[in-house]
C-alpha positions in Angstrom: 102.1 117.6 71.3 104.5 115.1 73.1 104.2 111.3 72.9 105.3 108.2 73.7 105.1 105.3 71.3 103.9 102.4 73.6 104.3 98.9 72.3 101.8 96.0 73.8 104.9 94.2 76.1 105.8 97.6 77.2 102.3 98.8 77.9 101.2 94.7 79.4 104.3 95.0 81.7 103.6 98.9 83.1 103.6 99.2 86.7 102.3 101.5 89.2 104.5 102.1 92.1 105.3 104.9 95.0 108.1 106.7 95.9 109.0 109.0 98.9 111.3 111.2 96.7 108.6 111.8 94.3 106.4 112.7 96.8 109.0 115.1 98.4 109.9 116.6 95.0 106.2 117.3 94.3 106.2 118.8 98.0 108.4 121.0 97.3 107.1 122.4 94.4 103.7 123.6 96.2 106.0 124.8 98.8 107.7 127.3 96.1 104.4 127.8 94.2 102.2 128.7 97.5 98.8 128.1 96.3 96.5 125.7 97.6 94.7 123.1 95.1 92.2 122.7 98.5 91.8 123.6 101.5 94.3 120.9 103.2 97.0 122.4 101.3 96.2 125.8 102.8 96.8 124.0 106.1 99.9 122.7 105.1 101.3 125.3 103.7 100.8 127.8 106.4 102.4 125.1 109.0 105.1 124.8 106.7 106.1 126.9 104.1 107.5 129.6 106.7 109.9 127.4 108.1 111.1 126.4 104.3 111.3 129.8 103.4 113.6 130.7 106.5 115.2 127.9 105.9 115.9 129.4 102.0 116.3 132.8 103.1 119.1 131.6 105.7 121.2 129.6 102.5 120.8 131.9 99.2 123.0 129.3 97.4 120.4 126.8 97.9 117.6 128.8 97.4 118.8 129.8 93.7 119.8 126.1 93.0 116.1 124.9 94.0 114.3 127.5 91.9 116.5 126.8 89.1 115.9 123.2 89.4 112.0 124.0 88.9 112.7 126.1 85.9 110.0 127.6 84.2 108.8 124.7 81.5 111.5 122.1 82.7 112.5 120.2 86.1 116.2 119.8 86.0 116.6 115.8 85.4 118.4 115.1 88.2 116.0 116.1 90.5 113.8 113.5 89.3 115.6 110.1 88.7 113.0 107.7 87.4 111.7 105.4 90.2 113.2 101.9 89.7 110.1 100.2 91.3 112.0 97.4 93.6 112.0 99.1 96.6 110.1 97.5 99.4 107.8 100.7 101.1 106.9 100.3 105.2 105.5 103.4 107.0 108.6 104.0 107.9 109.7 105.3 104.5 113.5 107.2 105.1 115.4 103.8 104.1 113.9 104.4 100.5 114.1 107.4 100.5 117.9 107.7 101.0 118.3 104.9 98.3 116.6 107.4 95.9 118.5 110.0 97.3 121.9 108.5 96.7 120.5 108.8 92.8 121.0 112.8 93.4 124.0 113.3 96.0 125.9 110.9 92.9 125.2 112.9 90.1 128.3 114.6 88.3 128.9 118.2 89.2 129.0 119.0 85.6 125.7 117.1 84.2 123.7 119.1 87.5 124.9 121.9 85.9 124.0 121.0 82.6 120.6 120.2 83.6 120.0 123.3 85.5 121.2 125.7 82.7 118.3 123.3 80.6 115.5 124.1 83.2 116.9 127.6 83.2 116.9 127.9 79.4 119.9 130.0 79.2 123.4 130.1 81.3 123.6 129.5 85.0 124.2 132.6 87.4 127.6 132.9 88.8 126.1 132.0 92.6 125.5 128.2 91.0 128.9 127.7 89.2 130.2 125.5 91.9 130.7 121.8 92.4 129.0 120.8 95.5 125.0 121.4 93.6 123.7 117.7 94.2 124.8 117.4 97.5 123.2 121.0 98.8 119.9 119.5 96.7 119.7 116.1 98.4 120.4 117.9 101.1 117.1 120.1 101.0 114.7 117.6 99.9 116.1 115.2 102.5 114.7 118.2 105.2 111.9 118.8 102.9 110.9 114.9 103.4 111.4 114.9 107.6 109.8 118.0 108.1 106.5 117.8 106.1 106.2 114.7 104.9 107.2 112.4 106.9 104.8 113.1 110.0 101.8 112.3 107.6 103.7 109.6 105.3 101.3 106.5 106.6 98.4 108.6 105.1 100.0 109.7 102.1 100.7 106.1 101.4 97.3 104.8 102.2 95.4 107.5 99.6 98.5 107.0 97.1 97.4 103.0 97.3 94.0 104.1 97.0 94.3 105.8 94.1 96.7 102.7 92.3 93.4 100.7 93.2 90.9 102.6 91.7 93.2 102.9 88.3 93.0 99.3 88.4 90.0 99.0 88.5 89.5 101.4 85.3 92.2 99.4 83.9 90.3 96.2 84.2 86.9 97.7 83.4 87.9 100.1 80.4 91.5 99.0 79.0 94.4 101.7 79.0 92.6 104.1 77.8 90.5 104.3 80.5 93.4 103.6 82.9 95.2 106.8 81.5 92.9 109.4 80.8 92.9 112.7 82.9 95.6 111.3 85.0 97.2 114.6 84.8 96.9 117.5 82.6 97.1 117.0 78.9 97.8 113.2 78.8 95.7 111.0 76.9 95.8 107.3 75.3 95.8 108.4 71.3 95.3 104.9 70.4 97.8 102.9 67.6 100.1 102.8 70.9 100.4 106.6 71.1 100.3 107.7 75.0 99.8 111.3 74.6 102.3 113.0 77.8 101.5 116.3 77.0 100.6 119.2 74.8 103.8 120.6 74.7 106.0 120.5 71.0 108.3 117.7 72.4 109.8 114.7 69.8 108.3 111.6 70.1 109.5 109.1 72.0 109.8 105.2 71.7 109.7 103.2 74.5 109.8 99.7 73.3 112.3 97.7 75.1 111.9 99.5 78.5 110.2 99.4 81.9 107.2 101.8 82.2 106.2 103.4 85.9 103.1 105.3 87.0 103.6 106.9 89.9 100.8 108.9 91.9 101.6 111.8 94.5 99.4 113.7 96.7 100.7 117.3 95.8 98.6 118.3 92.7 102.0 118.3 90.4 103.0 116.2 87.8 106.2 115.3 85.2 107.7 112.8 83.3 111.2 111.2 83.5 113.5 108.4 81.8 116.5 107.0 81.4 118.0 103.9 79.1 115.9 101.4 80.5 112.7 102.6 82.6 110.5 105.5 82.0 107.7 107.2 84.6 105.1 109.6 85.0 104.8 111.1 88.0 101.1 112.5 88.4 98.5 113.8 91.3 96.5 111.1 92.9 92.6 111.8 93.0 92.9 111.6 97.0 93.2 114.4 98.8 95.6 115.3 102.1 93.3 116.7 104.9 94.1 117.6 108.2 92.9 115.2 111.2 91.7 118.1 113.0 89.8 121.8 113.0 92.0 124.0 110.6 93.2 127.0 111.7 91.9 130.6 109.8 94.1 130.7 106.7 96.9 133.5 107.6 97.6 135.8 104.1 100.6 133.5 102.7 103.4 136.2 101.1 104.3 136.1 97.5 106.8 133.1 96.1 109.8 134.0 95.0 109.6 132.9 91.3 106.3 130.7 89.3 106.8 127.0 89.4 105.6 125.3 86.3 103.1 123.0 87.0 99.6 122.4 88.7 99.0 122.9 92.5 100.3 120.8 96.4 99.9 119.0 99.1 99.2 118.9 103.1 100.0 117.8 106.8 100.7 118.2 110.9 103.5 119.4 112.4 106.7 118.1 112.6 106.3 118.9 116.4 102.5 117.8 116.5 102.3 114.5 115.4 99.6 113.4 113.2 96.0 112.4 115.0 96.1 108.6 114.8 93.2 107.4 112.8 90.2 105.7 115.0 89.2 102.4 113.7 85.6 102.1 113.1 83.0 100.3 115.4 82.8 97.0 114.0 78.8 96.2 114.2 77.9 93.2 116.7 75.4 91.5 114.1 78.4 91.2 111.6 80.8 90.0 114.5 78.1 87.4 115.4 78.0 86.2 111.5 81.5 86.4 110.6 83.3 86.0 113.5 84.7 89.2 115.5 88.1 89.4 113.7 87.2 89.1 110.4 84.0 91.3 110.8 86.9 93.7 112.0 89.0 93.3 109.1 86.0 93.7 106.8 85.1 97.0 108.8 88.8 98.3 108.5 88.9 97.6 104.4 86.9 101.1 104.1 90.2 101.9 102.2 92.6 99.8 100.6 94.8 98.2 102.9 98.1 95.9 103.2 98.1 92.5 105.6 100.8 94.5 107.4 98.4 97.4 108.1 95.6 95.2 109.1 98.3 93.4 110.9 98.9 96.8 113.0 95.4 97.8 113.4 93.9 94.4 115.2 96.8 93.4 117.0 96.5 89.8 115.5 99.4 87.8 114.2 100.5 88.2 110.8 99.4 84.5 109.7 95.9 85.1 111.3 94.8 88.2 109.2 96.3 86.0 106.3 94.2 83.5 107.0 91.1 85.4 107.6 91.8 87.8 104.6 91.7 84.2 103.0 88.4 83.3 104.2 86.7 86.7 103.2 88.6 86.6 99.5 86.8 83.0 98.7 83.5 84.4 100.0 84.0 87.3 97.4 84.1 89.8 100.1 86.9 90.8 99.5 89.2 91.3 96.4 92.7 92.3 95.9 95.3 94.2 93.8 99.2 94.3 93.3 100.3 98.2 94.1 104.1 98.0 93.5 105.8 95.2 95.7 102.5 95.5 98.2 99.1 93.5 97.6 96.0 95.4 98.5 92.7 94.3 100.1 89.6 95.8 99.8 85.8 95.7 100.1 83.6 94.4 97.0 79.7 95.5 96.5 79.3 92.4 98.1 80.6 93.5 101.3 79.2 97.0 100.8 75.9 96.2 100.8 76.5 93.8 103.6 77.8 96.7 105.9 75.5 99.7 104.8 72.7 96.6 105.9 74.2 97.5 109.4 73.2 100.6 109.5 69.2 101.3 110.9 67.5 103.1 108.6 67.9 106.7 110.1 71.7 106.4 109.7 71.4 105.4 106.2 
């Protein structure tokens, strides 16, 4: 099997954080694989997987070099830079994600090609022996990102802090080993500081010294990277993309071209049909008229993990006065929070559950 060794700093200082290339990368691997973990995905896919296979079938150069980058047991490395975890993340995502972009378009002509005779397992066809391989692959996942994830990126990032919450939790309830368990296929805490990656035959690895990363994505696909300093695993986030409105009969998706190599994808609207904005809910009047309107609002909105800044764009208030109320509702243990990357997350405790299902008359409930 493969493993890391995982000393106690290393494992005390691991981080979960997001990343927009990651995401894309993951996006486009259920775009070449073509089958749906759920039915979102089938929604996704058939708005956008035609359009990236024209897109392909229009540049053959581009097409080989992305399917030889997904291998059959191997993602080329370049493809996948580890995620450096300093990068602040808004809705507005691109910035980042042309910072983690430059991390491809830089790589040497001669170590893309090295990589992608690895992930190939054997010599590179004669259409990829050519110097211009990063670019043409920043290139395509730069598209990939504006035309199928970026429409749906707010959501994506509120289930991918969603999930980082919930891990948390387990983290603080159960230790590592509950943290790590089933967070993708084959992985496992061992114990003795062994973090089982995988079942593959792979040499062990040490990690001591270095930055660890955990980084969740919404396509149901998973890897693991490193360089000198950092390492990652990229894995699927229990959340799941669904559309905001009726889908559409599944049309008969054709064949991909070649296998990917690893589990299932993801899902969203059009890049010409903008995703449905999601309706706050009804904040009851008997919890206005104890708590005060805005932060019986704010308590309403915490159904998911949020950010100040989300609240911030959901009530309209001022920055300082969500703080302040967030305040309030945190030192009446009705709310808690958790560090998710550079963002700090509210959300609801059993507290405040029972104190909004107590809204509810008893026919609702």
């Amino acid at each position: 099997m493969g493993w890391w060794y995982v000393d106690a700093d290393t494992l005390a200082a691991g981080r979960f954080t997001l990343s927009p290339l990651s995401e894309t990368v993951a996006a486009v691997m259920s775009l070449e694989r073509g089958e749906p973990a759920h039915p979102g995905d089938q929604h996704w896919l058939n708005l956008h997987r035609p359009a990236y296979r024209a897109r392909l079938a229009a540049d053959p150069t581009t097409a080989q070099l992305i399917r030889a980058a997904l291998g059959r047991f191997w993602l080329a490395d370049y493809l996948t830079p580890t995620p450096t975890g300093d990068l602040t993340l808004t809705d507005d995502a691109t910035p980042v994600l042309e910072t983690e972009l430059s991390l491809v378009r830089s790589t040497p002509p001669a170590t893309a090609r090295a990589h992608l005779a690895r992930s190939l397992a054997g010599p590179l066809p004669a259409l990829l022996d050519r110097a211009d391989l990063p670019e043409r692959t920043a290139d395509l996942l730069h598209w990939v990102w504006t035309e199928t994830v970026l429409p749906t990126w707010p959501r994506r990032r509120r289930i991918l802090e969603a999930d980082v919450i919930a891990r948390l939790q387990h983290l603080t309830r159960g230790g590592w080993a509950a943290a790590l368990d089933g967070m993708r296929p084959g992985m496992r805490w061992l114990g003795e500081g062994r973090l089982q990656v995988n079942v593959d035959e792979y040499p062990p690895r040490d990690l001591t010294g270095t930055q660890l990363f955990f980084v969740p994505v919404t396509p149901q696909h998973g890897w693991a990277s490193w360089n000198a300093r950092t390492h990652a695993i990229t894995y699927p986030c229990t959340g799941a993309l669904t559309p905001r409105h009726p889908m559409p009969a599944p049309a008969p998706l054709p064949s991909p071209h070649s296998p990917s190599r690893r589990p299932g994808p993801p899902a969203r609207d059009t890049r010409s049909t903008p995703p449905h904005p999601v309706t706050p809910p009804l904040t009851p009047e008997a919890l206005a008229r104890l708590l005060g309107p805005v932060r019986a609002t704010v308590l309403t909105l915490l159904d998911t993990p949020k950010s100040t800044t989300h609240l911030v764009a959901l009530t309209g208030q001022a920055l300082g006065t969500i703080g302040r109320h967030l305040k309030i509702l945190h030192d009446a243990q009705l709310v808690e929070r958790r560090r998710a990357g550079r963002s700090v997350l509210y959300y609801r405790t059993p507290t405040a559950e029972a104190l909004l299902s107590a809204q509810h008359p008893p026919t609702q409930r």
